[in-house]
C-alpha positions as CSV (number, residue, x, y, z in Angstrom):
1,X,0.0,0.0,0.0
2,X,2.7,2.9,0.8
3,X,4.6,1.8,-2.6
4,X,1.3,2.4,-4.4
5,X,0.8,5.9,-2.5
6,X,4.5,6.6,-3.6
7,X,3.7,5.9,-7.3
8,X,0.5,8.0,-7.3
9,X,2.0,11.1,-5.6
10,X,5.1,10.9,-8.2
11,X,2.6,10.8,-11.2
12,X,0.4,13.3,-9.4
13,X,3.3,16.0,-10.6
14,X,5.8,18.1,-9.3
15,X,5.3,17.4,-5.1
16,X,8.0,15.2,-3.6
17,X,5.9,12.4,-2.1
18,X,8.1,11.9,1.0
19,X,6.9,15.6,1.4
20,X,3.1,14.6,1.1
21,X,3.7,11.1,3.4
22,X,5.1,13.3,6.0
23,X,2.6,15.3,5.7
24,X,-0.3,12.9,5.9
25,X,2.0,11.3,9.0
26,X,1.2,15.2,10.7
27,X,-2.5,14.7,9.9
28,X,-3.0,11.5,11.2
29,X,-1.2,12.3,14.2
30,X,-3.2,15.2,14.9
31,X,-6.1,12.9,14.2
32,X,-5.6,10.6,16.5
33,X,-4.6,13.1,19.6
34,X,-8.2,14.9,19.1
35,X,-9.7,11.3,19.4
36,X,-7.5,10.0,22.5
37,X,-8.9,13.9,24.0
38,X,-12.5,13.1,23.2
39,X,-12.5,9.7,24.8
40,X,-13.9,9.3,28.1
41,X,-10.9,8.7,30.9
42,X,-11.9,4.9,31.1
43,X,-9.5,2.2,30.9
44,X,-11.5,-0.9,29.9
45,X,-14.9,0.8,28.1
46,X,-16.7,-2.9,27.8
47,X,-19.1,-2.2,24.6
48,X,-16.6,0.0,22.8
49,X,-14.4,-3.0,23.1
50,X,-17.0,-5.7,21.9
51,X,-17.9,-3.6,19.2
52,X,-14.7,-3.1,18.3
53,X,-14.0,-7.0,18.0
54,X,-17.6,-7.2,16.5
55,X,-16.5,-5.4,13.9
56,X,-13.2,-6.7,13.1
57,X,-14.4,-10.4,13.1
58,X,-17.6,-9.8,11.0
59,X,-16.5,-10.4,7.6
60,X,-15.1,-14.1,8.9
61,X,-18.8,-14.4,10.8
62,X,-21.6,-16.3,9.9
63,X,-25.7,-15.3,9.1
64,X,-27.9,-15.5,11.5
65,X,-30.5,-16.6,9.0
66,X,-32.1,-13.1,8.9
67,X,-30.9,-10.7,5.9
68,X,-27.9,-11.7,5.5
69,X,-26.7,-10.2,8.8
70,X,-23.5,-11.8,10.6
71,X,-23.1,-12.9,13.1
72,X,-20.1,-11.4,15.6
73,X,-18.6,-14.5,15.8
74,X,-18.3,-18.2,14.4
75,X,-21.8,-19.9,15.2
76,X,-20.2,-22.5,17.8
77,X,-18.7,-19.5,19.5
78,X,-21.3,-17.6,19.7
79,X,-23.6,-20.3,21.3
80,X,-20.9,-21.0,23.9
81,X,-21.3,-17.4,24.8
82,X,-24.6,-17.0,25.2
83,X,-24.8,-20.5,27.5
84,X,-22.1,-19.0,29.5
85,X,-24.0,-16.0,30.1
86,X,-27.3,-17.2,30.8
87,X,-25.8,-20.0,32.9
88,X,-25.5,-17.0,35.6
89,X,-28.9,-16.3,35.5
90,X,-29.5,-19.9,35.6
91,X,-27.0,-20.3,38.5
92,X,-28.6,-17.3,40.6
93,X,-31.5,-18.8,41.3
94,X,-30.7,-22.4,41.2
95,X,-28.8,-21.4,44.7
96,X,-31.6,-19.8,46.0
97,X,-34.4,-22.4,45.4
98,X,-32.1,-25.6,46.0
99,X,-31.1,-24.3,49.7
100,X,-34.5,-24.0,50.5
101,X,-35.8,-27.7,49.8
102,X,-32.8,-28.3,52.0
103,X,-33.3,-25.3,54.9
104,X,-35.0,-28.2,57.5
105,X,-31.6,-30.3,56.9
106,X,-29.4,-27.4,57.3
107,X,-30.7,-26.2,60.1
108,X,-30.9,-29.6,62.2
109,X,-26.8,-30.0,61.5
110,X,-25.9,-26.6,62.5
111,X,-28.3,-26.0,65.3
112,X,-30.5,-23.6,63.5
113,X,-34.1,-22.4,65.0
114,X,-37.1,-22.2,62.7
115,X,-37.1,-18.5,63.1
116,X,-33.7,-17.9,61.6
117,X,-33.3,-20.6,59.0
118,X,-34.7,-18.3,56.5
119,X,-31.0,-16.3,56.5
120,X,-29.9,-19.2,55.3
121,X,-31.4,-17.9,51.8
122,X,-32.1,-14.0,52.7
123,X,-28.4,-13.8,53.2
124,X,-27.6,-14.3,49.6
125,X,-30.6,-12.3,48.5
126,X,-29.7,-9.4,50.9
127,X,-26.2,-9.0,49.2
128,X,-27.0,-9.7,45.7
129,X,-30.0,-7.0,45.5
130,X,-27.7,-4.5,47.6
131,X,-25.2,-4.3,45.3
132,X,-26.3,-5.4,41.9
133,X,-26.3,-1.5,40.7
134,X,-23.2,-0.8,42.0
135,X,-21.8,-4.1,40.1
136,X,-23.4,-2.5,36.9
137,X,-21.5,0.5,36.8
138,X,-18.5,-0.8,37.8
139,X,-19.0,-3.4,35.0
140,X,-19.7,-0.2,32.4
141,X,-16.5,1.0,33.9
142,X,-14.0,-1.3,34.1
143,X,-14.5,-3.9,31.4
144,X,-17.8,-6.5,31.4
145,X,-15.9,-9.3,30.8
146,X,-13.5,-8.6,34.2
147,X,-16.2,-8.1,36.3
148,X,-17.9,-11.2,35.1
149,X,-15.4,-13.3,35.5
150,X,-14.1,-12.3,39.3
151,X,-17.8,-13.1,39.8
152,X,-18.0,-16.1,39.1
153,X,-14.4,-16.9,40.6
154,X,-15.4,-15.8,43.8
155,X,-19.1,-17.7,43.6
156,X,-17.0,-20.8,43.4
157,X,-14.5,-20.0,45.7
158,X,-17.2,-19.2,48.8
159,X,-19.4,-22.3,47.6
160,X,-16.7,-24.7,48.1
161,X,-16.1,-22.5,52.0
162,X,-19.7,-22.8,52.7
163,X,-20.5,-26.4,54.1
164,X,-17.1,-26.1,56.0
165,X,-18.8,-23.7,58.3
166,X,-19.3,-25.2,61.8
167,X,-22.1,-22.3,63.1
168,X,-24.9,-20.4,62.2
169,X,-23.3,-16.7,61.9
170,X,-20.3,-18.4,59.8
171,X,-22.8,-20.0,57.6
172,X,-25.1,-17.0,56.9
173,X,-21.8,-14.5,55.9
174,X,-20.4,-16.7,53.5
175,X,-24.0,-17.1,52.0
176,X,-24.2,-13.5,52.2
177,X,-20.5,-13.5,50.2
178,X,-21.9,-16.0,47.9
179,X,-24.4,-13.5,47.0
180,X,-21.7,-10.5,46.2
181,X,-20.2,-12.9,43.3
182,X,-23.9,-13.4,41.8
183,X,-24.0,-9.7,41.8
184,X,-21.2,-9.4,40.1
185,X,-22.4,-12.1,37.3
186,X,-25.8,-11.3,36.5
187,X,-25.8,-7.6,35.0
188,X,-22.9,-8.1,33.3
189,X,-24.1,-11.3,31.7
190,X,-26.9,-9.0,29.9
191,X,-24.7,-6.5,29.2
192,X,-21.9,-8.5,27.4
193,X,-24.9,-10.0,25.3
194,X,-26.2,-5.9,24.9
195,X,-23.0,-5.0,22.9
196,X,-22.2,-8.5,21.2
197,X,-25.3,-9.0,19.2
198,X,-26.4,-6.4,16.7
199,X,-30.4,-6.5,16.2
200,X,-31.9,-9.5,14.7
201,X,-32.9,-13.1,15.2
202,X,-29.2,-14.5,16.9
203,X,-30.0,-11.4,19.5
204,X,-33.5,-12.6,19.5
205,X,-32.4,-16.1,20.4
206,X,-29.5,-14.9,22.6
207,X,-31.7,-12.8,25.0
208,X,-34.9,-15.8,25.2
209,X,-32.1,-18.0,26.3
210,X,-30.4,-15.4,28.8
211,X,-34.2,-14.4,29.9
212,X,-35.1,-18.3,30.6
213,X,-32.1,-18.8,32.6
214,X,-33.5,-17.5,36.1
215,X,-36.9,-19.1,35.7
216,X,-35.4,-22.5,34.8
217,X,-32.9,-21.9,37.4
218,X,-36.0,-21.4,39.9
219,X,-37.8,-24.6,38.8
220,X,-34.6,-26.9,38.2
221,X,-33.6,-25.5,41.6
222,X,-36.3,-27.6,43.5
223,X,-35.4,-30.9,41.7
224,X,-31.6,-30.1,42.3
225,X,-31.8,-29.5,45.7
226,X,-34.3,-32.4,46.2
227,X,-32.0,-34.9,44.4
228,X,-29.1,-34.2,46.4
229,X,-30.5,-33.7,49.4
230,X,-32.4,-37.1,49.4
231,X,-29.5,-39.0,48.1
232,X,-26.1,-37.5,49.1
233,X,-25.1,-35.1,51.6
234,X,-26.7,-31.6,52.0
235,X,-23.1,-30.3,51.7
236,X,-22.9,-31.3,47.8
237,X,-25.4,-29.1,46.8
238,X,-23.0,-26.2,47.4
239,X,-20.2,-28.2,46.3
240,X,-21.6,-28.8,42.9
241,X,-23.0,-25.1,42.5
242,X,-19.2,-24.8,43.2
243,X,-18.0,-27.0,40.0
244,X,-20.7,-25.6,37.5
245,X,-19.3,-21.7,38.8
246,X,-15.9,-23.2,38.0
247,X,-17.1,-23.8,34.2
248,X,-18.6,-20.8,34.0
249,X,-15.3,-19.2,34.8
250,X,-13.3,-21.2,32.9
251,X,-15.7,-20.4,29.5
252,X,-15.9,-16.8,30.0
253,X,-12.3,-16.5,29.9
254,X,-12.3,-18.3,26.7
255,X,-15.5,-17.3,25.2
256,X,-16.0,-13.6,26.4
257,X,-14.3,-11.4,23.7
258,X,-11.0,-9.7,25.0
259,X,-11.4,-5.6,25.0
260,X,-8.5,-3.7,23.4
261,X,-6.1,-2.3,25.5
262,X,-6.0,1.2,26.0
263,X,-2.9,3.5,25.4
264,X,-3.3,5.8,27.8
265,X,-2.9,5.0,31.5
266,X,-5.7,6.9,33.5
267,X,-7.6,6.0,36.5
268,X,-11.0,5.3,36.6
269,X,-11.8,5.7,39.9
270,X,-12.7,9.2,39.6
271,X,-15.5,7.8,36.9
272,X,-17.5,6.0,39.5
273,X,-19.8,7.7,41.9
274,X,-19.2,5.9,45.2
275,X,-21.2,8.2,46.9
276,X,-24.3,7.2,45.3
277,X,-23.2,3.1,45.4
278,X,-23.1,3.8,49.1
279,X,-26.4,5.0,49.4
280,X,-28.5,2.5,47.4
281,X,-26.3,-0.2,48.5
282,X,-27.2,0.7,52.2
283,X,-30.5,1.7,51.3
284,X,-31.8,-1.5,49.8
285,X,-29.9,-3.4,52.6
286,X,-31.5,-1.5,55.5
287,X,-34.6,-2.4,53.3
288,X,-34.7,-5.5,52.6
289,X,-33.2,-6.8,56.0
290,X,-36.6,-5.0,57.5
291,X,-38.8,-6.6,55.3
292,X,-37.4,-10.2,55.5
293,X,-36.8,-9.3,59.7
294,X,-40.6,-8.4,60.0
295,X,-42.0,-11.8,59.5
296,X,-39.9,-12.8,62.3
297,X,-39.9,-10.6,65.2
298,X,-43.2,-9.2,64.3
299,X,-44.4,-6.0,62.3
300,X,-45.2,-4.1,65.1
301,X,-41.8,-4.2,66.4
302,X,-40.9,-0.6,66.9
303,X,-37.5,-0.9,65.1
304,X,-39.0,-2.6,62.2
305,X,-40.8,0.3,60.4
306,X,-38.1,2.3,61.8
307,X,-35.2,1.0,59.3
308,X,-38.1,0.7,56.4
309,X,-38.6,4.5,57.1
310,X,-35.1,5.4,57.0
311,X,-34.0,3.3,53.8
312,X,-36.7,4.6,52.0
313,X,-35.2,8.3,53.0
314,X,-32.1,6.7,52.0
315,X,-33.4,5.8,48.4
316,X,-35.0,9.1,48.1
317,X,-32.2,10.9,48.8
318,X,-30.0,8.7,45.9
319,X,-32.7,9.5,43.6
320,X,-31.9,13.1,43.9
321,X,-28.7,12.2,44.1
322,X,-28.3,11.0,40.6
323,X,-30.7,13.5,39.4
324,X,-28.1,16.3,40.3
325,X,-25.1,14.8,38.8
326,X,-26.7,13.9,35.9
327,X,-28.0,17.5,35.5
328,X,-23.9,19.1,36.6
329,X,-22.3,16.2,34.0
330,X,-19.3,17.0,36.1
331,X,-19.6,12.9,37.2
332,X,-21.2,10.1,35.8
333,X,-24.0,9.3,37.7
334,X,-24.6,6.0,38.8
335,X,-28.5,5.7,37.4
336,X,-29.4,7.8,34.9
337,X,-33.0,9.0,36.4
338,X,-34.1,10.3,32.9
339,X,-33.9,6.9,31.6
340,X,-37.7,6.6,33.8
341,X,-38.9,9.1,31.6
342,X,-39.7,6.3,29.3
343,X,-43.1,5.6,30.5
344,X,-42.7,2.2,28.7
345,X,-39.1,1.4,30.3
346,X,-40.4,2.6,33.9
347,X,-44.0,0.2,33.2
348,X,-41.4,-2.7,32.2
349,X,-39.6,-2.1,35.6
350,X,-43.1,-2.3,37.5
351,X,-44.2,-5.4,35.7
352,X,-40.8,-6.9,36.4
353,X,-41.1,-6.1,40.0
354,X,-44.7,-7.9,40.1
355,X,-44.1,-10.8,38.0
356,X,-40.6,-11.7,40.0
357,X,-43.0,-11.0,43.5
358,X,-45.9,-13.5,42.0
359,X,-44.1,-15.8,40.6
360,X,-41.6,-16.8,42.9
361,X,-44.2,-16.5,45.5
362,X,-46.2,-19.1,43.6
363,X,-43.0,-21.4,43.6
364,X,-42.9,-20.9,47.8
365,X,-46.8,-22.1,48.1
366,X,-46.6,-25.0,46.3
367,X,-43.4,-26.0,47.8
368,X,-45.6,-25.4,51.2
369,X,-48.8,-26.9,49.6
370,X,-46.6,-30.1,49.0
371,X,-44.3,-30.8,52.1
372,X,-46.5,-28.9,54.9
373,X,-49.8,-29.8,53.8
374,X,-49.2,-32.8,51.8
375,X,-47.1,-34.4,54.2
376,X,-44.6,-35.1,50.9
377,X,-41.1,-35.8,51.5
378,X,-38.1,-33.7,49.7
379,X,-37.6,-35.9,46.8
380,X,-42.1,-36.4,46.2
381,X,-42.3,-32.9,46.3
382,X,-39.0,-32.6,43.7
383,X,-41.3,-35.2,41.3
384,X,-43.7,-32.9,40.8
385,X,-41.9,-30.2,39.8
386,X,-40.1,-32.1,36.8
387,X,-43.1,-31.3,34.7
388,X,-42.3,-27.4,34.3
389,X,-38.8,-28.2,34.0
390,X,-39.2,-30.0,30.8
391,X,-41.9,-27.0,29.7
392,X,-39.4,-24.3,30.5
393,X,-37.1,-25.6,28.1
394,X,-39.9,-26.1,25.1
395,X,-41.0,-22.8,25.8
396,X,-37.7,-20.6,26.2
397,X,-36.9,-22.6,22.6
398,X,-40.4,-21.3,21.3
399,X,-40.5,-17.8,23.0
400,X,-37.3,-17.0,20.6
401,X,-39.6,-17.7,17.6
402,X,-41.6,-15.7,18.9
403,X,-40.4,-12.0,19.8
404,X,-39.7,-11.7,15.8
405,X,-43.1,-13.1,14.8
406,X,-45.6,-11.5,17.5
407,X,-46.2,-8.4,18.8
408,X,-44.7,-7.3,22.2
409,X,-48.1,-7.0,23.8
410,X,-49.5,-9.7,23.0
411,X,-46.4,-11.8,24.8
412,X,-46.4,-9.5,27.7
413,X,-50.3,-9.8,28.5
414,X,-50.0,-13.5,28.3
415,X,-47.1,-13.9,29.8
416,X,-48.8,-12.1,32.9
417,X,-51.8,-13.4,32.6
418,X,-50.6,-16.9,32.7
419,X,-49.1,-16.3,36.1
420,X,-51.9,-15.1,37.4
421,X,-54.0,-17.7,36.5
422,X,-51.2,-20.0,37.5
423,X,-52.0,-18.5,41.4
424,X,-55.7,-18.2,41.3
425,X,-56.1,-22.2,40.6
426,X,-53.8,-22.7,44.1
427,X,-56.4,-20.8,45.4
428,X,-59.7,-21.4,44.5
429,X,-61.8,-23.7,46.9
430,X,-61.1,-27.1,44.9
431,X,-61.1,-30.2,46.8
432,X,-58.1,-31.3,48.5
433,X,-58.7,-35.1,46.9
434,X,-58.5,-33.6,43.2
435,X,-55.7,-35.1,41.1
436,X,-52.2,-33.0,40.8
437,X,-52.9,-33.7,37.0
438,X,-56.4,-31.3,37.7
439,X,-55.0,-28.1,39.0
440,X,-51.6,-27.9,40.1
441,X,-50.3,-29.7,37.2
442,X,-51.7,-26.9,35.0
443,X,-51.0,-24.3,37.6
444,X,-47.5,-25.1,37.4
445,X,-46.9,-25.4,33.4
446,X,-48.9,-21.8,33.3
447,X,-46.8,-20.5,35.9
448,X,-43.5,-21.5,33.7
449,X,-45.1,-20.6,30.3
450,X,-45.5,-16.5,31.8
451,X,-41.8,-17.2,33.0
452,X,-40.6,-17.8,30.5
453,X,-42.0,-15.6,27.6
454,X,-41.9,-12.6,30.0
455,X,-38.3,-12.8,31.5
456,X,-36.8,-12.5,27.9
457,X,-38.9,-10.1,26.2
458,X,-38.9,-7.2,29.1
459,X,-34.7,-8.4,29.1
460,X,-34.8,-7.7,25.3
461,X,-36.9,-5.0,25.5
462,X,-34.4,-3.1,28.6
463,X,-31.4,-3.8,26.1
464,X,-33.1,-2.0,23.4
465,X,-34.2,1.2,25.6
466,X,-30.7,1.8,26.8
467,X,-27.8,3.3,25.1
468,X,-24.6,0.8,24.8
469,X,-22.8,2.1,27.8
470,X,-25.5,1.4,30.0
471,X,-26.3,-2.2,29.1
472,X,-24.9,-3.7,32.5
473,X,-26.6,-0.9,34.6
474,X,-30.2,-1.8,32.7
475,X,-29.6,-5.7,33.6
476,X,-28.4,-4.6,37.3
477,X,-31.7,-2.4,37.7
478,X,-34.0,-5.1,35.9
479,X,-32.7,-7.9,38.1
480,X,-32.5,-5.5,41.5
481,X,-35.8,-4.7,40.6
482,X,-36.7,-8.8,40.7
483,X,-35.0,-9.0,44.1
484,X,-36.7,-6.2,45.6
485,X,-40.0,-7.6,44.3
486,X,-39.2,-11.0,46.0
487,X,-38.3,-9.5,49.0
488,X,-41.6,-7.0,49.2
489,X,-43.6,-10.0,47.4
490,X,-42.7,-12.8,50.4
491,X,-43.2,-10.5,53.2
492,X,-46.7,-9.3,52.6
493,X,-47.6,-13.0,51.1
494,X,-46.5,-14.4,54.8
495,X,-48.0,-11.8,56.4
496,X,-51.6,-12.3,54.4
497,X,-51.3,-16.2,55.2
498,X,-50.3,-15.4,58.8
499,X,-53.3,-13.3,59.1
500,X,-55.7,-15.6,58.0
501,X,-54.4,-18.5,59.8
502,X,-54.8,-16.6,63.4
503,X,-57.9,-15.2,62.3
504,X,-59.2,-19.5,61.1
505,X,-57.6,-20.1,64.8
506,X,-58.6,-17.2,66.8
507,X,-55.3,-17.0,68.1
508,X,-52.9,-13.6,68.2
509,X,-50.1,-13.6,64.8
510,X,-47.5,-14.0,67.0
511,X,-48.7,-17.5,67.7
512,X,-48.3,-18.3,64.5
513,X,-45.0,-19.7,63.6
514,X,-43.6,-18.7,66.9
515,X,-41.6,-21.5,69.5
516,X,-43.4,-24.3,69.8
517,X,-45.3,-23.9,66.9
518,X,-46.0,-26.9,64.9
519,X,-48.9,-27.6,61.8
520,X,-49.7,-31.1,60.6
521,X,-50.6,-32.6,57.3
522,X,-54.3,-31.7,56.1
523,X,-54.3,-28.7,58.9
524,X,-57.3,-26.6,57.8
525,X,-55.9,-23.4,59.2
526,X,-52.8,-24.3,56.6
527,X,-54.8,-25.1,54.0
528,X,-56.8,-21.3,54.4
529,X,-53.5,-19.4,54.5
530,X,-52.0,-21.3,51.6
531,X,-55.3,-20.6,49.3
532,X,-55.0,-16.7,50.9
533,X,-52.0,-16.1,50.1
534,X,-52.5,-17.6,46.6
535,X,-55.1,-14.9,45.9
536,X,-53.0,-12.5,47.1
537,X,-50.2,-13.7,44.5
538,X,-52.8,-13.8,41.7
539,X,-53.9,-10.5,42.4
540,X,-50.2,-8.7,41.8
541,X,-50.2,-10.6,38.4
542,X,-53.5,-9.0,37.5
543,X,-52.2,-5.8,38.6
544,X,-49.0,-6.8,36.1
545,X,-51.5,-7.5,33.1
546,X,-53.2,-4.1,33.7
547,X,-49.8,-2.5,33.2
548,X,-48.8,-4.3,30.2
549,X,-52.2,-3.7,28.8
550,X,-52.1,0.5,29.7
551,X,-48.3,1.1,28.9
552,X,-47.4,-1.2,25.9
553,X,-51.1,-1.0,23.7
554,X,-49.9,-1.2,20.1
555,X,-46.4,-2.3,21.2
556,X,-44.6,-3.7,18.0
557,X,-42.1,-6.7,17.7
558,X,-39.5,-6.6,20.1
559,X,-37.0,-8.8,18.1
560,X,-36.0,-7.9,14.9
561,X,-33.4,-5.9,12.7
562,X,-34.2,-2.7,14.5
């Protein structure tokens, strides 16, 4: 190429080309300083750096079936990556749901009361909602593919600890650390796929596989944790989340696209807005411990609405936090607040926060509906749930066909729907002596069927509604969002069922799961508080298919080129 540039500026007349080459040597130079000025002081910019690779490795990529358009890598490649990703979804709430079929045996080896085994799983929650947002922006900051990675090393790392705990307070941090790696997994996850896949069907199938990952981690959780804790140890359950984290890390470092390095040494601490990552970390912690505290010690325990009345304070004052340095542009705020001026982004948040609230609540009152009721054991109760596992993978396969072929509010109304109908059949007065195959067989393939179309599409639709640079913040919000949901969701949903079971009693709510309290297979009082708390679950669906109805009427195709 520069011989040819010699030979046309030496026919070009009369300039000396080693003139013109230095000249154009100047140029570039200049060129390139302006650029290196105009780039924000980040070391590690995550999507610039996909995009970057994206666009260096397209002409070697492959169609994705849909006009011709390539894909960013070779097809085996790509589909390793977006397994890799969803498998932290997947792995998120696989922990959660297979250390609850197993809180009884837990808490008999370690000594555990009743009244605190539920740290055993609020630990983990606690630590991944707190600091999900935080994780985000650090992600957006320091590379995506660094973050997810020390996630998922330190996952493994504090799930091989774990069993090796010989008390209760040991036991509950290192859950609680377990939790800090999730948080560091999930948002990324969505964000590496955010910059990796240009619009089009391979996006449309990378983002229903990401999106089915926590629902199927949720079902395949119970049959997990019921497996294992029937046949081996309780201990293995952590041990093997501990291997499959191991994979994970061992993929990402081979799948997850390298960034370019940067030239130019400058720190990025000065990018990130700790102040504000103190305050919603400490704000949703103060939360959250409330709410999951309240069922325990009581509601009307003074320092219970106490904390909830200082961490909403705490939120509020984040909120106008963010709204200031977002408005001075002197910092980078950690939440963008104008991104809620997107009536349909903020309705996508609020049907988020119901769905994850119903649905997981729904997987809680079966789980009760079985064991306490029923008088199942672990591995009877992890029979019936095989059903929706083998659903959730037909329908995360179909939903993908879907968000390019059907309208996005059509999927999100029966996606809602479904869940709440999945609730109302736990709770309508059918008799106890009806088949499983009746009503909760149904119940539970509906329940999976809304999972599963409505995780991907309100995933897809976040990626689309947020520029490139905040793709891991979007997936930190959507998923804190879901926590925060579970969290509220759980806490009303035991206190409706409490209610009702002291009212069926005529007993105070303290009496009610308090020392010494014990219910029996076929109790009636149970049975009332189950189907309560089941109407209470349908009822924030409903409220979620209202939304979707108001906010996305005349919504278009999600998936697609554009």
């Amino acid at each position: 190429m520069a011989i040819d540039a010699d030979v046309r500026e030496k026919k070009s007349g009369g300039v000396d080309g080693s003139g013109l080459r230095q000249k154009s040597r100047e140029s570039r130079l200049e060129t390139e300083a302006e650029m290196m000025q105009a780039q924000q002081p980040l070391v590690a910019k995550d999507e610039e750096a996909l995009e970057v690779r994206v666009a260096n490795e397209e002409e070697d990529g492959e169609g994705d079936g849909e006009g011709g358009s390539k894909l960013p890598f070779s097809k085996a490649r790509c589909i390793a990556l977006v397994l890799t990703v969803t498998c932290a979804a997947f792995l998120n709430t696989l922990g959660v749901q297979a250390s609850v079929i197993i809180l009884p045996t837990i808490g008999r080896h370690l000594n555990i009361p009743d009244s605190r085994q539920q740290w055993i799983v609020s630990a983990y929650n606690l630590t991944f909602g707190c600091f999900l947002l935080l994780w985000g922006r650090l992600a957006d900051v320091y590379g995506k593919r660094l973050i997810f990675i020390w996630g998922s090393v330190w996952i493994t790392v504090t799930s091989v600890i774990v069993p090796f705990m010989p008390n209760e307070i040991g036991f509950d941090v290192f859950r609680g650390l377990q939790g800090l790696g999730a948080a560091a997994m999930v948002p990324t996850a969505l964000g590496i796929l955010g910059v990796t896949f240009k619009p089009g069907k391979a996006k449309n199938y990378a983002f229903s596989c990401y999106g089915a990952g926590a629902p199927l981690g949720a079902v395949f959780g119970n049959i997990f944790g019921g497996v294992l804790g029937e046949y081996l140890d309780w201990q293995w359950v952590f041990w093997i989340f501990a291997i499959l984290g191991l994979l994970i890390t061992v993929a990402g470092y081979y799948v997850i696209p390298l960034p370019p390095l940067q030239t130019e040494p400058i720190s990025m601490r000065h990018d990130v807005d700790w102040i504000g990552g103190t305050l919603v970390t400490s704000g949703i912690l103060i939360l959250l411990f409330a709410l999951t505290e309240g069922n325990v010690v009581g509601w009307k325990t003074p320092w219970v609405p106490t904390l909830i009345a200082i961490s909403i304070l705490i939120i509020v004052i984040f909120v106008v936090w963010q709204h200031y340095l977002e408005k001075k542009g002197q910092r980078k705020p950690l939440m963008k607040v104008s991104i809620f001026k997107n009536k349909q982004f903020s309705a996508a948040i609020i049907i988020m926060l119901l769905f994850f609230a119903s649905f997981n609540n729904f997987l809680i009152t079966v789980t009760y509906w079985f064991q306490d009721y029923q008088g199942l054991s672990v591995i009877q109760s992890t029979i019936k749930f095989i059903p929706t596992g083998v659903t959730g993978c037909i329908v995360a396969f179909i939903t993908a066909h879907l968000l390019s072929r059907v309208r996005g509010d059509t999927i999100l109304v029966f996606g809602t729907f479904a869940v709440s109908i999945s609730s109302l059949l736990m709770a309508i007065p059918i008799p106890t002596t009806t088949s499983y195959w009746a009503y909760i067989f149904p119940a539970m393939i509906l329940s999976t069927c809304g999972a599963d179309t409505l995780f991907p599409i309100l995933t897809l639709f976040t990626a689309k509604s947020l520029p490139a640079e905040d793709q891991a913040l979007g997936g930190a919000l959507i998923n804190a969002v879901g926590q925060i949901g579970r969290a509220i969701g759980l806490a009303i949903m035991t206190a409706v069922q409490t209610a009702i079971m002291a009212k069926k009693l005529d007993v105070g709510v303290e009496t009610i799961g308090g020392e010494g309290w014990e219910t029996q297979p076929g109790d009636e009082a149970l049975k009332v508080g189950l189907r309560g708390a089941s109407y209470f679950n349908a009822g924030i669906a409903v409220v979620a298919v209202v939304v979707a109805m108001v906010f996305f009427r005349g919504a278009g195709k999600v998936g697609g080129k554009h």
